[in-house]
N, C-alpha and C positions, 0 to 999 in steps of 0.2 A: 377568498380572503388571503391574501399574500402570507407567506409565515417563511422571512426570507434567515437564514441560516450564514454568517461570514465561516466562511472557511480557506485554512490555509495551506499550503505544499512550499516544503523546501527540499531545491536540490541545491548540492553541495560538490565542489573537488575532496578528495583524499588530501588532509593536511601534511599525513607522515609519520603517526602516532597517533592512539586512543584515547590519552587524556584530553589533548588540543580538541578531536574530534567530538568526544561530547561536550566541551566546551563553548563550540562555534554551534552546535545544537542547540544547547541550552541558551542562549544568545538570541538566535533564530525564535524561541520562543517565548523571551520576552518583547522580541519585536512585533513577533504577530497579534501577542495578548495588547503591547501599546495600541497598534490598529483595529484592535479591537474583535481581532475572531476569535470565537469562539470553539475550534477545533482544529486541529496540524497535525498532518502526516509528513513524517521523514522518509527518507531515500532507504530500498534494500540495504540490510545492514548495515544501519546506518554510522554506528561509532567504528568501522572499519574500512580497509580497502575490500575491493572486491577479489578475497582473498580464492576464489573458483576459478580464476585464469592459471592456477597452477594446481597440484597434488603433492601438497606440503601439511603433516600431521601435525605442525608446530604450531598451526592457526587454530586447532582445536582450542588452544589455549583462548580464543574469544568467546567461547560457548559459555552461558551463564545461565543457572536455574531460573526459572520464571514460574512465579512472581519472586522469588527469597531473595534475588539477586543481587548486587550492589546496584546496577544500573535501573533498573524497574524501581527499585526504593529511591532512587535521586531522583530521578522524574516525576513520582508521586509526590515526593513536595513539592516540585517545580509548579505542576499541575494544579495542587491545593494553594499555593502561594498566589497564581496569577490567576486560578481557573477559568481555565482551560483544558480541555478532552486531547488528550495527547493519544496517535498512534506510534509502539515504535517498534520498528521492524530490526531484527536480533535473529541470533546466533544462540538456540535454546538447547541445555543440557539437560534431559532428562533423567540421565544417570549416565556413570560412566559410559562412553563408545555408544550411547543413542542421542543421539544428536538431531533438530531439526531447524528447520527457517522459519521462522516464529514474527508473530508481530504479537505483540501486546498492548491491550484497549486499557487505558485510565482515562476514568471521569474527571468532569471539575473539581470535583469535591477530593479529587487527592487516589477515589479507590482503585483499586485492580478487579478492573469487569471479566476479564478473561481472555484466550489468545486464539488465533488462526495459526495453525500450521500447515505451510506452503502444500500443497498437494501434489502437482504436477514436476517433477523433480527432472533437471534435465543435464544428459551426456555427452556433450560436443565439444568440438576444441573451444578452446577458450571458455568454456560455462562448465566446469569439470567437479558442476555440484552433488553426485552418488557418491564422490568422497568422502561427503562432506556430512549429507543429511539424509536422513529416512523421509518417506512421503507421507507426510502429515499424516494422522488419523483424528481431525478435531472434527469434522465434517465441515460444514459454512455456518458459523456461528454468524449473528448476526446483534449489536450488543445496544441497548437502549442507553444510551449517551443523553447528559444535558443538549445537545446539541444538534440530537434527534437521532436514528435509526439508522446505524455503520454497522457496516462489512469492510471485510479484505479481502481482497485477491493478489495474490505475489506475484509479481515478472512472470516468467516463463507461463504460471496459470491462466494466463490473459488468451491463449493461443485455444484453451479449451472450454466450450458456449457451455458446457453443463454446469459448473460450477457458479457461473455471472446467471442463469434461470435459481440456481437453490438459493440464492442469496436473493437473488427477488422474490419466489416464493414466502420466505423468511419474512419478507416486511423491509429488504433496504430501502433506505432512502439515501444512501450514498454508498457509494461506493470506490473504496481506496483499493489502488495499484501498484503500489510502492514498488522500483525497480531498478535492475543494472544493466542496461542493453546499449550495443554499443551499433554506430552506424553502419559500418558495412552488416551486420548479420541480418538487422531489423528495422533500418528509419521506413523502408517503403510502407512497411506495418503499423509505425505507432502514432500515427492521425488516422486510421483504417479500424481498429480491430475493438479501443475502448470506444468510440464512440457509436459503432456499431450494435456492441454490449447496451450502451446507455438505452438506446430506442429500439433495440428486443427487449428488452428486462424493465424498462420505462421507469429509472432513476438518477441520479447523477453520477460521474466516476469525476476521480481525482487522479488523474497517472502523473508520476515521480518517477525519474532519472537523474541521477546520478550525471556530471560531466567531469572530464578529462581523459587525459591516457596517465595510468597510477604505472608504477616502476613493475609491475607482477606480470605484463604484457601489454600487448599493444590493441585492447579495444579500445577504444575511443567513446568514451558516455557522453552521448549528445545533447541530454537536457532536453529543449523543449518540452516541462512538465505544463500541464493544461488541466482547467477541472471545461467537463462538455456536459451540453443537458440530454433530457430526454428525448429531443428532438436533434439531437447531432450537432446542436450549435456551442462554440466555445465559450466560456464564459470571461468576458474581458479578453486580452493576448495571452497568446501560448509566449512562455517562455524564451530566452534565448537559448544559442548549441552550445555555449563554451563558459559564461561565468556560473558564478553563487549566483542564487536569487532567490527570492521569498514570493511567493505569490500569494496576495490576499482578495477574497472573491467572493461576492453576494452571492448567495443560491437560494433564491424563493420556492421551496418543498411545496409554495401550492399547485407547481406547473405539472406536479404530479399526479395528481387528481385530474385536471386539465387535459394532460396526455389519456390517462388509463381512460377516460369518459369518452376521444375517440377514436383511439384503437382499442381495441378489447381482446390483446393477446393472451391475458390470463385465464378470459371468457372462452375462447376457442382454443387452447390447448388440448389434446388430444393424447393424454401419460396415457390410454389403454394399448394406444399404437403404438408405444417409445418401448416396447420389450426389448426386442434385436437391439435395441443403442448398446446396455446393461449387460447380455449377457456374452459368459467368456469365451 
């Protein structure tokens, strides 16, 4: 029996300021709620530039408590006003100087389900994020939404399989990637790596980029965000490399059942063998 789910991904340019930024957000999700989906995931950090192309302590100034925060409380009514399941990926303070990359789950109903913090934390020119944030300690939450059974995975965690298995184990049925990756480092990667995920772990992903080149350096966000099924197929078009866009996309959750009935990766799993991955 079909039990098909609309869902949405917006990528966006850097306007040039955080107010305009969740502005053009908030905006974004009245559009997706007119078309009717039922859940939207934003772009890594999403009310900022992607302020990791540089090692400036003055961008801490983005970091905000989650959930108490101004911006988690404006999107909770956003959310209760259209409902609609909002993912939004943030810049979280736990207290002064611990800082992480955070996404935070609201339901339709307006509440705060709770958040993923980024795991896999990375040091390269231009992604200069150990500045910035500590490596999550949430594990793979995985959060019962109106809109069915979401996870997150952040940018850079897409590169490691253990995390895209815990969040299948968990019960996803979708699963969001919200991110900032620019072409020269990664496009060979980002048709390769989520849909790969999708039909190991036999769920849907949503991957989010970010486009342009912001004023802090010169990556280039190329967009192409896409939602793929379980079977590596795309759902509708991948996105464009260079404007805004909203992508809105049917995903019928019974192709999951469908998948798992035949491949049986969960069946043949073999955690007795998987020591050596674990140990340090």
């Amino acid at each position: 029996m079909s039990r098909v789910i609309r869902a949405a991904l917006f990528q966006t340019a850097w306007t040039g300021d955080k107010e305009s930024m969740i502005q053009v957000h908030e905006q974004a999700a009245r559009d997706a709620a007119a078309q009717g989906a039922q859940v939207l995931c934003f772009q890594e950090l999403f009310y900022g530039p992607y302020f990791c192309q540089v090692q400036d302590p003055a961008f801490y100034e983005y970091a905000e408590r989650i959930p108490e925060g101004p911006i988690v409380r404006r999107f909770q009514a956003l959310a209760r006003e259209l409902g609609i399941v909002l993912v939004l990926p943030m810049y979280e303070e736990e207290q002064p100087g611990v800082l992480y990359n955070t996404a935070a789950v609201i339901d339709a109903d307006g509440s705060y389900l709770g958040k993923y913090r980024k795991t896999h934390i990375p040091q390269v020119r231009g992604f200069w994020e150990k500045f910035y944030f500590r490596p999550g300690n949430s594990g793979w939450p995985v959060f019962d939404t109106r809109a069915g059974r979401i996870g997150v995975y952040i940018c850079y965690d897409r590169h490691f399989p253990e995390g895209w298995r815990a969040l299948g184990l968990a019960g996803a049925e979708i699963v969001f990637n919200p991110s900032a990756t620019s072409r020269g480092l990664s496009g060979y990667l980002w048709q390769l790596e989520q849909p790969a995920a999708a039909v190991a772990n036999e769920y849907f992903v949503g991957a989010i980029n970010r486009v342009g080149v912001e004023e802090l350096g010169d990556n280039d966000f190329y967009g192409t965000s896409y939602f793929v099924d379980p079977e590596a197929r795309f759902v509708g078009e991948v996105a464009g490399d260079k404007e805004t866009e909203l992508l809105v996309r049917d995903l019928d959750l019974a192709k999951l059942r469908e998948v798992r009935d035949r491949w049986q990766f969960y069946r043949d799993r073999a955690p007795g063998a998987y020591g050596p991955l674990t140990a340090p």
